[in-house]
LUMLOTOR-433309 format. One record per atom (N, C-alpha, C): z, x, y. Coordinates in steps of 0.1 Angstrom, whole numbers, plus 5000, padded with zeros to 4 digits. Atoms other than C-alpha are relative to their C-alpha. Example, Ala and Ser with C-alpha at 12.3 -4.5 7.8 and 13.67 -1.06 7.14 Angstrom:
<rs>
500050094988
507851234955
500050095012
500049914989
507151374989
500849925011
</rs>
This chain:
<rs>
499249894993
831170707833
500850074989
499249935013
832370997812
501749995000
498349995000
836271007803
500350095003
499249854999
838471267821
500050054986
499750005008
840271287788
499150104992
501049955013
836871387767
499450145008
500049844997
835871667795
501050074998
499049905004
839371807794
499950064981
500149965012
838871777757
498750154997
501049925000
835371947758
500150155006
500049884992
836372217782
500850094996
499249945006
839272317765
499550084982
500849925013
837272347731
499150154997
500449854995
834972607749
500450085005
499149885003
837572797764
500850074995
499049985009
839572827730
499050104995
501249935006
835872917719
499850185002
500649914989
834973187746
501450134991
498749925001
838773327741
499650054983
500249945019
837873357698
498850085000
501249915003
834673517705
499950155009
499249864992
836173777730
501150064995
498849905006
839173867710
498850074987
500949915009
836473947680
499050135004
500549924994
834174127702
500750135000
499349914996
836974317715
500450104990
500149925016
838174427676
499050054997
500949935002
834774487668
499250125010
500749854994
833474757696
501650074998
499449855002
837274897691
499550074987
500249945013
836874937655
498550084998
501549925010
833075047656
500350145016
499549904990
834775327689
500650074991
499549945015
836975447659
499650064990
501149995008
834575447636
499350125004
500749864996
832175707659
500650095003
499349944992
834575857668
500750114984
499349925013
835975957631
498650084994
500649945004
832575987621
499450145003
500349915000
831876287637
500550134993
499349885007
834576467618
499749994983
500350065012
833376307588
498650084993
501249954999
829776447595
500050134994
500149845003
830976777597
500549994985
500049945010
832476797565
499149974991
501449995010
829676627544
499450105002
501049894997
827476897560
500150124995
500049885007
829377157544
500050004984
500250025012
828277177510
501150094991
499249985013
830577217480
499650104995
500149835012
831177527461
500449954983
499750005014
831277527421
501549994996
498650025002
834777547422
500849885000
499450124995
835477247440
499049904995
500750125007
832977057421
500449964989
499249975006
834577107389
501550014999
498350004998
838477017398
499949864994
499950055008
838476757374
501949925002
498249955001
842276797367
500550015013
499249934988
843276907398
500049865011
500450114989
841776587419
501049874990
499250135005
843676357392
501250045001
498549974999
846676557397
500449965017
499850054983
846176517436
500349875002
499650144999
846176167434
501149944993
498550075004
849076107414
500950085013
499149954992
851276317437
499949955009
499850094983
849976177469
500349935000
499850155002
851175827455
501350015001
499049965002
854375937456
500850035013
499349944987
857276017484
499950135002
499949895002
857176337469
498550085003
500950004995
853976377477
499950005019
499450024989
854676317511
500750115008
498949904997
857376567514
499150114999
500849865004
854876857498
499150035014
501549994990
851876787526
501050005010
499549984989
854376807553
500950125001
500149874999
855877137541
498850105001
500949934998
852877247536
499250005014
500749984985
851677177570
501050065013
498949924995
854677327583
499850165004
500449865003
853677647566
498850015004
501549954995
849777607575
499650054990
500749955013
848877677541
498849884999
501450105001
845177497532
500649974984
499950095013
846577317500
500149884998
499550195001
847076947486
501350024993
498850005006
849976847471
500050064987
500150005016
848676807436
499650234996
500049845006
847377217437
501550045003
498149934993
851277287458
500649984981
499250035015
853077137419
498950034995
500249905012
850577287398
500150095002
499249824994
851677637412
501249964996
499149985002
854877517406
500249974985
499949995010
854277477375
499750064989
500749885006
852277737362
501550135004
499049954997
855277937380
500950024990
498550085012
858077767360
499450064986
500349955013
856177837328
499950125001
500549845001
854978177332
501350045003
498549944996
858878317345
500349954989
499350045013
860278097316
499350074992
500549945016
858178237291
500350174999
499549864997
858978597303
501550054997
498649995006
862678547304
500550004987
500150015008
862378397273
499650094989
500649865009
860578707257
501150125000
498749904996
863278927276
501150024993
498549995005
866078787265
500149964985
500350005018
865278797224
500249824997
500450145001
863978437228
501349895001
498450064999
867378297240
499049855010
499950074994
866877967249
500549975017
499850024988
869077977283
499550105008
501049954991
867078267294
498749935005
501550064998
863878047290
500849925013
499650074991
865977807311
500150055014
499449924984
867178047339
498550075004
501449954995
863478197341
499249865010
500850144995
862077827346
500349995009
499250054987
864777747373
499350085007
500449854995
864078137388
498549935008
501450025001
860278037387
499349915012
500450154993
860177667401
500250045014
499949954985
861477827433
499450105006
501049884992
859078117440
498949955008
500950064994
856777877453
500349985015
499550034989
859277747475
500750045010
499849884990
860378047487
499250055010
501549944997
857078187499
500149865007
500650104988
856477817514
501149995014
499449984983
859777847540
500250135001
499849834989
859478237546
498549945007
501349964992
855778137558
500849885013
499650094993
857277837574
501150025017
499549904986
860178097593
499250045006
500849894989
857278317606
499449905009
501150044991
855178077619
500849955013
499150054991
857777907636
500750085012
499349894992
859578217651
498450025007
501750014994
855478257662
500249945013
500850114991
854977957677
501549985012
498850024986
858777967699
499450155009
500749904988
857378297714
499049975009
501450054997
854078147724
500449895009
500150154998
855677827734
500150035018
500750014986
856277997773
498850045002
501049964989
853078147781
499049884999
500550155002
851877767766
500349955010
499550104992
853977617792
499350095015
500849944989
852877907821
498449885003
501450084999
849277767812
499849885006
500350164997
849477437813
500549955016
500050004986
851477447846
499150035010
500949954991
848777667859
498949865004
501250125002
846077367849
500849895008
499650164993
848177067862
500150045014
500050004987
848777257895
498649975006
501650034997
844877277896
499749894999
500850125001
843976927892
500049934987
500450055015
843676887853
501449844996
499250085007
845376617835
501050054987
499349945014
848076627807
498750054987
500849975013
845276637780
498850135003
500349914998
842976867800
500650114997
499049875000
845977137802
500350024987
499949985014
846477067765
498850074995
501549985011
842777117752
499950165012
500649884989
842777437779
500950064986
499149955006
845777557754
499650004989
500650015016
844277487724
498850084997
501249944998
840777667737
500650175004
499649854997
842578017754
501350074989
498749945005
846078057736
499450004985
500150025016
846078197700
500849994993
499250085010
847078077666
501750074997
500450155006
849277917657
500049865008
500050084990
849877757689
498549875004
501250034996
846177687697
499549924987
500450085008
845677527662
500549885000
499050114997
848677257669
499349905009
500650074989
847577187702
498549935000
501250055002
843877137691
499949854993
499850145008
845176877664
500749895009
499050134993
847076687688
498949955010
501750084993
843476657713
499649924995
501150105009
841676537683
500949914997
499850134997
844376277677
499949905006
500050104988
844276167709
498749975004
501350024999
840676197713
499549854986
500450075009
840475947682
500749865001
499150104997
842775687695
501949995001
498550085002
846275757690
500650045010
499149994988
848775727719
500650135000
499449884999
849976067733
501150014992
498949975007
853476027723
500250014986
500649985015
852275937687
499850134996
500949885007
850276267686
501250135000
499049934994
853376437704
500950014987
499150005005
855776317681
499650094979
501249955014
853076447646
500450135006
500049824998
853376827663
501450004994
498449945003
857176807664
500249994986
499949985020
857076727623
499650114994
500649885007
854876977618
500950125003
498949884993
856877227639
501449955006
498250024996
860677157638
501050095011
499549894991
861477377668
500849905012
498950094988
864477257695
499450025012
500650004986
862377437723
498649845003
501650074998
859077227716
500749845000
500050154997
861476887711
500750005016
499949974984
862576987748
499449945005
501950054991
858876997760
499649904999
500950134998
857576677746
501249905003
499450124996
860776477754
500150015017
500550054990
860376547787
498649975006
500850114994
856776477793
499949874990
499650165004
857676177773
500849925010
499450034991
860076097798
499349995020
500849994983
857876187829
498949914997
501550105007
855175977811
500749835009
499050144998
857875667817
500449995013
499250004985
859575747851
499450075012
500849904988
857075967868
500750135003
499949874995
857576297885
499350074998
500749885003
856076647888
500150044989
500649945018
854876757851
500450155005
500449845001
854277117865
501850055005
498849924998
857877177881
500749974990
499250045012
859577017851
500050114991
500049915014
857877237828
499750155004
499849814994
858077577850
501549964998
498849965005
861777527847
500250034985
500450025014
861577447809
499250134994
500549885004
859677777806
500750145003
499049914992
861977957828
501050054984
498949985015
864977847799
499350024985
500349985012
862677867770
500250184997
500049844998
862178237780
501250074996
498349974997
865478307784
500650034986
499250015013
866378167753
499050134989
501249915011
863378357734
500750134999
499449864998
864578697747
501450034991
499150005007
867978627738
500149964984
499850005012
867678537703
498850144996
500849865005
864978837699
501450105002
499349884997
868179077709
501149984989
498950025006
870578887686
499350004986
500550015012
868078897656
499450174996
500449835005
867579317661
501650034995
498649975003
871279307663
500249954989
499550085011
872079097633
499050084987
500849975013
868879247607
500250104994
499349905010
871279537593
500849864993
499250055011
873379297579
499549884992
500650075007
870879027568
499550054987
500649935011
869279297548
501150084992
498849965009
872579427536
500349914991
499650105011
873479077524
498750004993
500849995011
869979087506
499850104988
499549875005
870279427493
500850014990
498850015006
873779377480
500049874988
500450135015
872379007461
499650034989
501450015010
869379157444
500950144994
499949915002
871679477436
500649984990
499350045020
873479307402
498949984994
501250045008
870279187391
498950124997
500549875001
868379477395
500850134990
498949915010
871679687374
499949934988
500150035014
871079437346
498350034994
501449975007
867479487347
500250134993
499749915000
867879837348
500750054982
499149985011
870379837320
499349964988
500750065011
868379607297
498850104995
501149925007
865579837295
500550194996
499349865005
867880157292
500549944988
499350065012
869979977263
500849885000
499850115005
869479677253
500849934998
498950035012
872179607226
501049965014
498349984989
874579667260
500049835002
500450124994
873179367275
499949884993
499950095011
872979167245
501149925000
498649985004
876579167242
500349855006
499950144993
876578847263
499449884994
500850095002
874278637245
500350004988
499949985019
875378737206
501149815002
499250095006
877378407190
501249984999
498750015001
880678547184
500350025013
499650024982
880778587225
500149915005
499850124991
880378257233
501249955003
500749964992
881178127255
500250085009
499849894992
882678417274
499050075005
501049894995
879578607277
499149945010
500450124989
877878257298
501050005009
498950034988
881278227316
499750055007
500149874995
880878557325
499250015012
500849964993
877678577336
499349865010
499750204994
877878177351
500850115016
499149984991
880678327375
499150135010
500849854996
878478687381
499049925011
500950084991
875978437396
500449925012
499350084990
877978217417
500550065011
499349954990
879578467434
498850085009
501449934991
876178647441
499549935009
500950114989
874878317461
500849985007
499050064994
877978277475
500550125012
500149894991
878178657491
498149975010
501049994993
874478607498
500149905013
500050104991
875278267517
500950035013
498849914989
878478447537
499250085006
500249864991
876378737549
498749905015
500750104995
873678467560
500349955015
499150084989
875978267579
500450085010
499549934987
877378567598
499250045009
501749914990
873778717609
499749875012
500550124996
872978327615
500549945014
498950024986
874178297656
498849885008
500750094992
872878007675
500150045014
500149974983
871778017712
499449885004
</rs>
């Protein structure tokens, strides 16, 4: 007669068994669902063959990979995807450094090889990059809050019809145009590859730092959790986005005399020394000779300070929240 004891033992061994060979199962078709699922994106780009240029980045691919290794790294690829520029990090800092050199060496030439010119050109320099990366970063953004109701019209239209959250998305990503429709496309393919809506939700709002759009996804974040109508939530929500749109379009016609005044009035000392330098020289000199020190730095130390400092006052007054 068999022993209770040794079936319970036996039985228990094959259902620990059954249970280890179904959790690996389970890991292996997700990971090889992942897998086909990336490979398609993978496919496409092997298929496009390399240009001479990009075969030969030598430099450039060892400079990418140090930067990506980095926080700083990090920081670059999420301005830059902010801005929608097609760069890596490592080309973003070698612009900024080709920049920096080339302005410094100009200054430097300018200013009868003065050291603190080379300095103030480099500073100058380092920042042209980063200028140009948040003016594209304003436009697109001012873009994408205009767009953001006839986004929300849409998608209400689709959820009233039957569609799902992610249908009404991929409808928005296929009719509305850029830059809206490129956002929304990357957040499908997230979600099409596995990662949880609010995941993919919360990746847009990084990319685009906009208070309307953390509105939209924290409420269907929240209707995700507690339920309700998606479509009447977000016809209100389109109603106030509108609203708001309009009104800051009326207070940004009204305010763009004096933004451009305070730019105008910045670049209008700097422009009088250019100006001057290439009429006479010697004048301009006068600052940088030996026996001026360091009066002639105080000088022009204080001339600067107060320039950033009217530029930042005119800023602030144009600058009206809604």
């Amino acid at each position: 007669m068999v022993e209770p004891l040794l079936v319970l033992m036996i039985g228990g061994g094959l259902a620990l068994l059954l249970l280890l060979i179904g959790i690996v199962v389970s890991i292996t078709s997700e990971r090889a669902l992942v897998e086909q699922r990336l490979g398609r994106y993978v496919e496409l780009q092997r298929a496009q063959p390399l240009t001479e240029k990009e075969r030969a980045r030598p430099l450039v691919d060892w400079l990418n990979r140090q930067v990506e290794r980095t926080s700083y790294g990090d920081r670059i690829s999420r301005e830059l995807a902010r801005a929608d520029l097609k760069l890596k990090s490592g080309e973003y800092f070698l612009i900024i450094l080709l920049s920096t050199a080339i302005i410094g060496l100009v200054f430097w030439n300018i200013g009868d090889r003065s050291i603190i010119m080379a300095i103030l050109g480099a500073i100058l320099g380092s920042q042209i990059p980063r200028f140009y990366v948040k003016m594209q970063q304003r436009k697109r953004l001012i873009k994408f809050n205009e767009q953001l109701p006839d986004m929300l019209n849409l998608m209400v239209n689709g959820l009233r019809a039957g569609f799902s959250t992610l249908q009404a998305m991929e409808s928005v990503s296929r009719e509305m145009p850029s830059p809206i429709s490129d956002e929304f496309r990357r957040v499908v393919q997230e979600i099409q590859l596995g990662v949880p809506m609010d995941r993919a939700l919360d990746n847009l709002l990084q990319r685009i730092p906009s208070d309307d759009l953390d509105l939209v996804i924290t409420a269907m974040n929240v209707q995700r959790e507690v339920g309700g109508n998606l479509a009447e939530i977000l016809d209100s929500i389109s109603f106030t986005i509108r609203e708001r749109v309009r009104i800051k379009g009326e207070i940004r016609v009204l305010t763009t005399q004096v933004m451009y005044s305070g730019r105008f009035l910045s670049l209008l000392p700097i422009i009088l020394i250019a100006v001057l330098y290439m009429i006479n020289r010697p004048y301009v000199m006068e600052f940088f000779k030996a026996e001026n020190f360091p009066c002639g730095y105080i000088a022009l130390g204080i001339a600067l300070f107060l320039i950033v400092t009217g530029y930042l006052v005119m800023n602030k007054l144009g600058n009206i929240e809604v």
